[in-house]
N, C-alpha and C positions, 0 to 999 in steps of 0.2 A: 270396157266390158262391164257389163251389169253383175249386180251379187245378188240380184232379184231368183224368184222360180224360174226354172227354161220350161218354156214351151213343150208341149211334146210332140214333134212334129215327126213323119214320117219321111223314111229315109227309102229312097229311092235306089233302086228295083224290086229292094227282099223289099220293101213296106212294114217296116218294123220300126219302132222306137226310136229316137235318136237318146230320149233320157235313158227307156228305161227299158229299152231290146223286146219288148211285147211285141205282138204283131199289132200294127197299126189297125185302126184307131184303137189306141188303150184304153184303160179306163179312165185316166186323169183327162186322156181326149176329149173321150166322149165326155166327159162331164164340161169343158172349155168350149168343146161345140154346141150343146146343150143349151148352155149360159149366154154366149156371144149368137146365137141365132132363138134367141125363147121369145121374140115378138116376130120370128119368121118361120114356124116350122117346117112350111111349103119349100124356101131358101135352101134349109139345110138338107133338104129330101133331096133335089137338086144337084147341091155341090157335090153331097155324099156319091151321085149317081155320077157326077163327075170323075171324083175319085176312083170309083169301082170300073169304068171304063178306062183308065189310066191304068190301076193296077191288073189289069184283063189285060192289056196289052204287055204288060212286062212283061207276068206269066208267059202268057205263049210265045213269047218272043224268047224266053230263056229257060224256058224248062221242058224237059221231055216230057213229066210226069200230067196227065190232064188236070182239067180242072173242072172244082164240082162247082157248076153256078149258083147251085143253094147255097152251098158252105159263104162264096165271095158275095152273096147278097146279103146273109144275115149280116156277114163283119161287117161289110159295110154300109149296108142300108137300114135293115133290118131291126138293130137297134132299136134306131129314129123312132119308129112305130109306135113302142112300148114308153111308157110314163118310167122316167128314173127310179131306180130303186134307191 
């Protein structure tokens, strides 16, 4: 096992942190996705819509409560859009 940084990868159903319990993508995320797709933006638009179709399906497969599509676009697409702060 490494004594490197972990990843901060999202944990599957809630979609929340594995480092650091935020709802997925955090910010150390987004900044790792940012960096590892910054000669693809088009790429990370993509995967992210991946992701957001993945975490759509969890929801409704596990929660009674609805879901706001704005809210699961900004997390996870949304971002991408806007230049880092």
């Amino acid at each position: 096992m490494s004594g490197g940084p972990r990843r901060h990868v999202a944990a599957r159903p809630a979609w929340r942190c594995r480092v650091c319990a935020a709802p997925w993508p955090c910010q150390p995320a987004k900044l790792a996705l940012r960096t590892e797709y910054a000669d693809d933006p088009v790429g990370l638009s993509v995967y992210l819509c991946a992701v957001l179709h993945e975490a759509a399906g969890d929801w409704l497969r596990l929660r009674a409560t609805p879901l706001d599509p704005a809210e699961l676009f900004h997390r996870f697409v949304g971002w991408a859009r806007s230049p880092p702060r």
